[in-house]
C-alpha positions in Angstrom: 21.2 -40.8 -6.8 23.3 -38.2 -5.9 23.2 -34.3 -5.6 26.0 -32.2 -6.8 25.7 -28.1 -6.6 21.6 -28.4 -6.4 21.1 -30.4 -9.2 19.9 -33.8 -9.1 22.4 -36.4 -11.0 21.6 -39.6 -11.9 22.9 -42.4 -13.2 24.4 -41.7 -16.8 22.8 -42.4 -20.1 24.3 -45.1 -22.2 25.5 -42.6 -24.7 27.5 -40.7 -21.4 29.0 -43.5 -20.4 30.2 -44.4 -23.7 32.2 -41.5 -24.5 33.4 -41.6 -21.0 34.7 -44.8 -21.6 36.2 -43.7 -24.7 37.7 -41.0 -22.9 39.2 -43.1 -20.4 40.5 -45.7 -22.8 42.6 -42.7 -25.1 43.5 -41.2 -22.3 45.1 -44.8 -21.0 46.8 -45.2 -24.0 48.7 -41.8 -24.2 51.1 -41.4 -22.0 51.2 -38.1 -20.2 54.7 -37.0 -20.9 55.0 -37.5 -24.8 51.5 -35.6 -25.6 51.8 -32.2 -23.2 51.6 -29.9 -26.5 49.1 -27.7 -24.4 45.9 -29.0 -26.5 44.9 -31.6 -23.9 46.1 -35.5 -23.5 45.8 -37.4 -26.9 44.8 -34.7 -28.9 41.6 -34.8 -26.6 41.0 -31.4 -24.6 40.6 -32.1 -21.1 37.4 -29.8 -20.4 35.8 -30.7 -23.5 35.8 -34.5 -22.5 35.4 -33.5 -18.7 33.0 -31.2 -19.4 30.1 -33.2 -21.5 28.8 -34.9 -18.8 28.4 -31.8 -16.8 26.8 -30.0 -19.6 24.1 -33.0 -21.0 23.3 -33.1 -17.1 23.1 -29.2 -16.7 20.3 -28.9 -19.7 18.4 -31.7 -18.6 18.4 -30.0 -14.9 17.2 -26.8 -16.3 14.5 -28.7 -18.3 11.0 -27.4 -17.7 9.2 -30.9 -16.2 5.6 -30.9 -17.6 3.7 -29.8 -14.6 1.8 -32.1 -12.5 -1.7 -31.9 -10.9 -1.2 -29.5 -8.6 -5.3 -29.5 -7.8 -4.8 -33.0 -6.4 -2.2 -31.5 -3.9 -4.1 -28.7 -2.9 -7.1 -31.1 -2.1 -4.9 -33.3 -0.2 -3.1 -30.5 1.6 -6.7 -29.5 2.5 -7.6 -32.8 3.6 -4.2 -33.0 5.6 -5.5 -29.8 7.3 -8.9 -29.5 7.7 -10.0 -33.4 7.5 -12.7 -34.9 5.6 -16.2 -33.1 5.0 -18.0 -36.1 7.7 -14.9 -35.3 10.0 -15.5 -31.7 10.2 -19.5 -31.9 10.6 -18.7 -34.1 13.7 -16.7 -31.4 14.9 -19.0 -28.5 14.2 -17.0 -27.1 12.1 -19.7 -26.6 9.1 -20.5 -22.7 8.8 -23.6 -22.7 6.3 -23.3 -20.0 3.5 -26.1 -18.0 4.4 -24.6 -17.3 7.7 -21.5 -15.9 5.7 -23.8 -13.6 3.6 -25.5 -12.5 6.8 -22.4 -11.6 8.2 -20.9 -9.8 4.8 -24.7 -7.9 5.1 -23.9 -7.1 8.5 -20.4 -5.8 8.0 -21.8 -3.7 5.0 -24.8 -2.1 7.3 -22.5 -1.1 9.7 -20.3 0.1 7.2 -23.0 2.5 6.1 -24.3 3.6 9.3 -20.7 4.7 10.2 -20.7 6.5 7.2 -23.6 8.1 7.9 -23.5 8.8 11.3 -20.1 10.8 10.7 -21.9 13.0 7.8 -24.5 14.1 10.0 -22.2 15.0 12.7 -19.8 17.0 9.9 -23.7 18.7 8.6 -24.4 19.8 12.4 -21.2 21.0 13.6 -21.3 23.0 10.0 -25.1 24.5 10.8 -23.6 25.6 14.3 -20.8 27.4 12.4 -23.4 28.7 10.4 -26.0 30.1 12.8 -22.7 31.7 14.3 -21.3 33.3 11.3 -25.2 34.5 10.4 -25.4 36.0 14.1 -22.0 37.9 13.8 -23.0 39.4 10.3 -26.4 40.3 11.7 -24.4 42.3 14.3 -22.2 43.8 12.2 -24.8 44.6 9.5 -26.4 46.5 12.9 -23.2 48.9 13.8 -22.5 49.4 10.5 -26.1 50.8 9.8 -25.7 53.0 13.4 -22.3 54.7 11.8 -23.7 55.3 8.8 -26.7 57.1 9.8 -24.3 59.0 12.5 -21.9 59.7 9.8 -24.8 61.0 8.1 -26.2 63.1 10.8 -22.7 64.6 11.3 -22.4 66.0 7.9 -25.9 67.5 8.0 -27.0 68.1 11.4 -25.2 71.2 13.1 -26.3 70.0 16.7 -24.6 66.7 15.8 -21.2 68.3 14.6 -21.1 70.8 18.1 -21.7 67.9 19.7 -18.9 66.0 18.2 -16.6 69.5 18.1 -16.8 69.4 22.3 -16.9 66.0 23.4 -14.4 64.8 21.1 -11.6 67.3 20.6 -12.3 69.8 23.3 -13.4 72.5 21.7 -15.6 75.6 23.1 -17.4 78.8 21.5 -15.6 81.8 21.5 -18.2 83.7 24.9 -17.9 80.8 26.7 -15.2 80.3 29.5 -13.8 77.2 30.4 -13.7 76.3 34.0 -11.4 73.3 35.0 -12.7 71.0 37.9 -10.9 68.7 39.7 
């Protein structure tokens, strides 16, 4: 057997060989100077005849071959791998299924308990934020009732609004005298 170009090429059918013969024997009895019209030798084209062989093997190459067992030659690739079931108990090798499951259990607990354990922190650092914010409104809510009722007292009050009139822009009565002291 011999490969040409990736495909595998055999020996030829008896039909190949046939015309190839026949081929060969037209092609003997021409002779190569009388029959150059430009179609070929003997009437014959050239890649036609060449070209039949080529082509039958081509199709039969790009056949689909029926597919084999390929569960056989994963079991033997196992085999070829791992070795036989008695082969591997000797070694130890056996892990029972419930140990699996325990371990898929155990992946899934701590799986959940991660999960968990990062929602409560995200709940207490938010209640910290919270008890902040609800401590800064408190204190706000607190100067914000003081200015109101002063706001208030300084639109009714007259004692309020002297008060205000002197210590905040300076001003005096007109019998009193102001004395600077340095």
């Amino acid at each position: 057997m011999t490969i040409y170009s990736g495909h595998e090429v055999g020996r030829p059918s008896f039909y190949e060989a046939f015309t190839f013969a026949a081929v060969a024997m037209k092609l003997e009895s021409t002779s190569w100077a009388g029959n150059l019209n430009g179609k070929g030798l003997g009437g014959v084209e050239v890649s036609r005849a060449a070209n039949s062989f080529w082509v039958d093997e081509r199709i039969k190459a790009q056949r689909v071959s029926p597919r084999t067992n390929s569960l056989a030659s994963v079991q033997q690739i196992s085999l070829d791998i791992i070795g036989t079931r008695t082969e591997v108990r000797r070694r130890g090798g056996v892990i029972p299924s419930w140990v699996v499951f325990g371990m898929i259990l155990l992946a899934t607990l701590a799986v959940c308990v991660t999960v968990n354990m990062r929602t409560r922190a995200k709940v207490q650092v938010a209640a910290q934020q919270l008890t902040v914010m609800q401590t800064d409104v408190e204190a706000l809510r607190n100067v914000n009732q003081s200015m109101k009722s002063e706001l208030e007292r300084l639109r009714t009050d007259p004692r309020t609004i002297e008060l205000a009139a002197r210590s905040r822009l300076n001003m005096v009565r007109s019998n009193e005298f102001v004395v600077p002291v340095e």
